[in-house]
C-alpha positions in Angstrom: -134.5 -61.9 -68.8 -135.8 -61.9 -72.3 -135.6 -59.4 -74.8 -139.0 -57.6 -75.2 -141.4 -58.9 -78.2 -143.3 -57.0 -80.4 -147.4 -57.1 -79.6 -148.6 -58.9 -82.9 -151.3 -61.3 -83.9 -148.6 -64.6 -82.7 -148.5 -62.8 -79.5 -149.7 -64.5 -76.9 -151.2 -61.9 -75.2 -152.9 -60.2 -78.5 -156.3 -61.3 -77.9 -155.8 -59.6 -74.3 -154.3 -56.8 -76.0 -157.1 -56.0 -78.1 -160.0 -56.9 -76.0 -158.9 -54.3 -73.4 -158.1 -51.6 -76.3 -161.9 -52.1 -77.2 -163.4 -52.3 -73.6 -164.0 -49.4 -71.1 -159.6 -48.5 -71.0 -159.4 -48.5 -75.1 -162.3 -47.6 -77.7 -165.2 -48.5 -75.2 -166.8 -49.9 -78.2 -170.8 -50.3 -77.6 -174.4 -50.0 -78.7 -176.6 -46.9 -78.7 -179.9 -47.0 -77.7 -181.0 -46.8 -81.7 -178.7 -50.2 -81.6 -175.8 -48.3 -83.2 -172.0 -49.4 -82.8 -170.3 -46.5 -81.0 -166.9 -46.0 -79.9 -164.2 -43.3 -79.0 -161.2 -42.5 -81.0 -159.0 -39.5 -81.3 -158.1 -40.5 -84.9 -155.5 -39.2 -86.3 -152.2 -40.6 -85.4 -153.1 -41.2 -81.6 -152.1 -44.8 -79.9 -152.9 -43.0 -76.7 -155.2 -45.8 -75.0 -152.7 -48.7 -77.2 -149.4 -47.0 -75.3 -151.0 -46.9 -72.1 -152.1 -50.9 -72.5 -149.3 -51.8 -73.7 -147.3 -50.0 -71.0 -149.1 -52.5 -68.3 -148.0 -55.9 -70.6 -144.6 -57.1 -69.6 -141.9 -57.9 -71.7 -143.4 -56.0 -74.6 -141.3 -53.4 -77.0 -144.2 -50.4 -76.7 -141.6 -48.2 -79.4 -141.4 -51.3 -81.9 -144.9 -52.3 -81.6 -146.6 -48.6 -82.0 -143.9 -48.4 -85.3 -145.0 -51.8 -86.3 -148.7 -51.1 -85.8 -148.9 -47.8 -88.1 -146.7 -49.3 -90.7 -149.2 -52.3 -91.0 -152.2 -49.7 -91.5 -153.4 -48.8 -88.0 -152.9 -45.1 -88.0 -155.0 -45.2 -84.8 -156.4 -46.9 -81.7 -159.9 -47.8 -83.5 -158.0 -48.7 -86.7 -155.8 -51.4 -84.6 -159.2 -53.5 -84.3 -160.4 -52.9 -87.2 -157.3 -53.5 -89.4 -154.8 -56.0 -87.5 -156.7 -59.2 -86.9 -158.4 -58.2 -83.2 -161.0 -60.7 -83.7 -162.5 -61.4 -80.4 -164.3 -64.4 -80.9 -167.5 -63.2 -81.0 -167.5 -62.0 -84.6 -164.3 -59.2 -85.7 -164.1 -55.1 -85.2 -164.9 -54.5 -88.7 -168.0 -56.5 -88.5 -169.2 -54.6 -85.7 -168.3 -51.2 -86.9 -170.1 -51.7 -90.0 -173.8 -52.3 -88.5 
């Protein structure tokens, strides 16, 4: 058995990771009916829906990750997409935060 891995961009599961952080189990980002960006967050220094995500991925180090996520500016479950490289594909976090 391998020693578990920190949950960073060269992660192969990242782009899981954050998709399911920002869908219906994470940040639920989506649009208003005004066409707004919405999404839920405790702020703060909460990883509450990250731990729980993380919890379900094998062979990753929850502890490490969750230290090495706040030291690399994600104070926060929204701040993970929008400051450690979620991009989904279909344009990044930031981008759809900001409309």
């Amino acid at each position: 058995m391998s020693e578990p891995k920190l949950m960073t961009p060269q992660h192969p599961l990242w782009r899981q990771f954050c998709e399911r952080l920002g869908g219906p189990e994470g940040c639920a980002f989506h649009e208003d009916a005004s066409e707004k960006i919405r999404w839920k967050c405790r702020g703060g220094n909460d990883h509450g829906a990250a731990f729980e995500i993380l919890n379900t991925m094998p062979g990753v180090d929850v502890r490490g990750t969750l230290k090495w996520m706040r030291e690399n500016g994600a104070g926060c479950d929204c701040e993970i997409l929008f400051n450690l490289d979620c991009d989904s594909g279909t344009g990044s976090w930031s981008e759809r935060g900001a409309r």
